[in-house]
C-alpha positions as a LaTeX table, in Angstrom:
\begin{tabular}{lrrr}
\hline
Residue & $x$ (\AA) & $y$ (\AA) & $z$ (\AA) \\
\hline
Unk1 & 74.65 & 87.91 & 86.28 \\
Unk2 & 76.12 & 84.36 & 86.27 \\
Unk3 & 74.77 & 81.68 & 88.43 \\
Unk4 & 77.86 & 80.95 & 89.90 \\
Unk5 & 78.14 & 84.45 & 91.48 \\
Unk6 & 75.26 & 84.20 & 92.96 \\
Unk7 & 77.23 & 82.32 & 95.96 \\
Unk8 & 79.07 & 85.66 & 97.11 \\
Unk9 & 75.66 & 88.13 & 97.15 \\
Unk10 & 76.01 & 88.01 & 100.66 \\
Unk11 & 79.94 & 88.15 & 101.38 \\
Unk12 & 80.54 & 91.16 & 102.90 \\
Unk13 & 83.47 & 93.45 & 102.18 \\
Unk14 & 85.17 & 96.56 & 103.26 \\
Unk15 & 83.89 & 99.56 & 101.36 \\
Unk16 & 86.01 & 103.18 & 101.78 \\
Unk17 & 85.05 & 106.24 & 100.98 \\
Unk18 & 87.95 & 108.31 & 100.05 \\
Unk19 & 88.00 & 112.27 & 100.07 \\
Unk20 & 91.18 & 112.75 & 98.97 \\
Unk21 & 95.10 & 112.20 & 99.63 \\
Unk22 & 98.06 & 114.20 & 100.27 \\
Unk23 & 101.59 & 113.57 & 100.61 \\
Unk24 & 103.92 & 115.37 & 104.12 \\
Unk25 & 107.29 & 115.06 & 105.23 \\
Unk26 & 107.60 & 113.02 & 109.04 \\
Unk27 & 107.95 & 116.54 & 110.71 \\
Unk28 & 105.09 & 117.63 & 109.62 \\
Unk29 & 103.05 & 114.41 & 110.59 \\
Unk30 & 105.07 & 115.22 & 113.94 \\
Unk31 & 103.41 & 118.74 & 114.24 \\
Unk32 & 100.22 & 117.28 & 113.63 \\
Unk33 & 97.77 & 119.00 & 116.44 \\
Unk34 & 94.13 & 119.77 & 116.70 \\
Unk35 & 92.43 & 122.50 & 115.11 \\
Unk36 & 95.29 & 122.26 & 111.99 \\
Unk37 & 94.39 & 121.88 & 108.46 \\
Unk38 & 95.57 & 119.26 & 105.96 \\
Unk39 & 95.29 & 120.38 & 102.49 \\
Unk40 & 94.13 & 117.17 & 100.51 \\
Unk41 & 94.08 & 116.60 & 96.47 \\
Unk42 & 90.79 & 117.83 & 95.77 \\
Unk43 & 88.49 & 120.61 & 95.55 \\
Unk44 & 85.70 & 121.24 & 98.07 \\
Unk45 & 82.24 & 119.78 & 96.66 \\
Unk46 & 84.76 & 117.49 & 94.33 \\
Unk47 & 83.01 & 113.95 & 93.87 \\
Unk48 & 84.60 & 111.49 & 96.44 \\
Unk49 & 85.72 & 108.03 & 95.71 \\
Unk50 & 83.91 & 104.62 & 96.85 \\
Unk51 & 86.71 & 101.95 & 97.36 \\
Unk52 & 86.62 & 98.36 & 97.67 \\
Unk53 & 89.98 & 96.60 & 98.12 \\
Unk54 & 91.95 & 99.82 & 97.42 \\
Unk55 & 89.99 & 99.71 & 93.85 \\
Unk56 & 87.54 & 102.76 & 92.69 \\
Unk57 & 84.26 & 101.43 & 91.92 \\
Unk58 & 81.88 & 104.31 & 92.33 \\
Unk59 & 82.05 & 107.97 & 92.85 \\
Unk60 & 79.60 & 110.35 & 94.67 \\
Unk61 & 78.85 & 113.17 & 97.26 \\
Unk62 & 78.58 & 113.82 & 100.34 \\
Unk63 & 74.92 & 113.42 & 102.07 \\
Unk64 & 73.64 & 114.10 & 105.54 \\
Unk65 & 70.80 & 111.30 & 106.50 \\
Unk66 & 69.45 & 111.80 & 109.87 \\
Unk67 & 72.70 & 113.66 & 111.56 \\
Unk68 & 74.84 & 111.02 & 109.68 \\
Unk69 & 77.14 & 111.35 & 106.76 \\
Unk70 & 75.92 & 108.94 & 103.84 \\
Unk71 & 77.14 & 108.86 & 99.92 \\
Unk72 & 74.72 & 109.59 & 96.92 \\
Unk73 & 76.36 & 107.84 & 93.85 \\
Unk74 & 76.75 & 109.87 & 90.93 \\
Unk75 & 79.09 & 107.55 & 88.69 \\
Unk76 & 79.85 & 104.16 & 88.87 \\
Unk77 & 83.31 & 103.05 & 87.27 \\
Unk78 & 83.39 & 101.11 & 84.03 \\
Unk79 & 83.38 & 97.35 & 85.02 \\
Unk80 & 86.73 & 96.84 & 83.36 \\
Unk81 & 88.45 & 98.96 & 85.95 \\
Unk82 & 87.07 & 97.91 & 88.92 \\
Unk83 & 85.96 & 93.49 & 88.29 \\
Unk84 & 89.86 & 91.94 & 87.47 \\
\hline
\end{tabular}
């Protein structure tokens, strides 16, 4: 790692995890109530994304640490698609 990045190790930055997306018409968002289900994009068990800026840079699964939800990284995206 270059020198010169060594200055941002400790910038912090937003990091999402992102289960999936789906697309509804404004009624529908309307009708939104609990105890409904919103069908999302992927499969259940399906890897979820790590995002930083909006950009993929890891995927993983879902964990449970201590009665908390936590992410154990199973792929981390090629450094071309994520460093720009």
């Amino acid at each position: 790692m270059s020198s010169s990045l060594h200055v941002l190790h400790d910038v912090e930055m937003v990091v999402t995890a992102e289960l999936g997306r789906t697309t509804m018409p404004v009624r529908d968002l309307l009708g939104l109530a609990p105890g409904m289900v919103v069908e999302i994009d992927r499969a259940a068990g399906a890897p979820i994304d790590l995002l930083v800026n909006g950009r993929k840079i890891a995927a993983g699964e879902v964990v449970v640490i201590d009665e908390e939800f936590g992410i154990r990284i199973t792929e981390i995206a090629p450094s071309g698609e994520h460093v720009r």
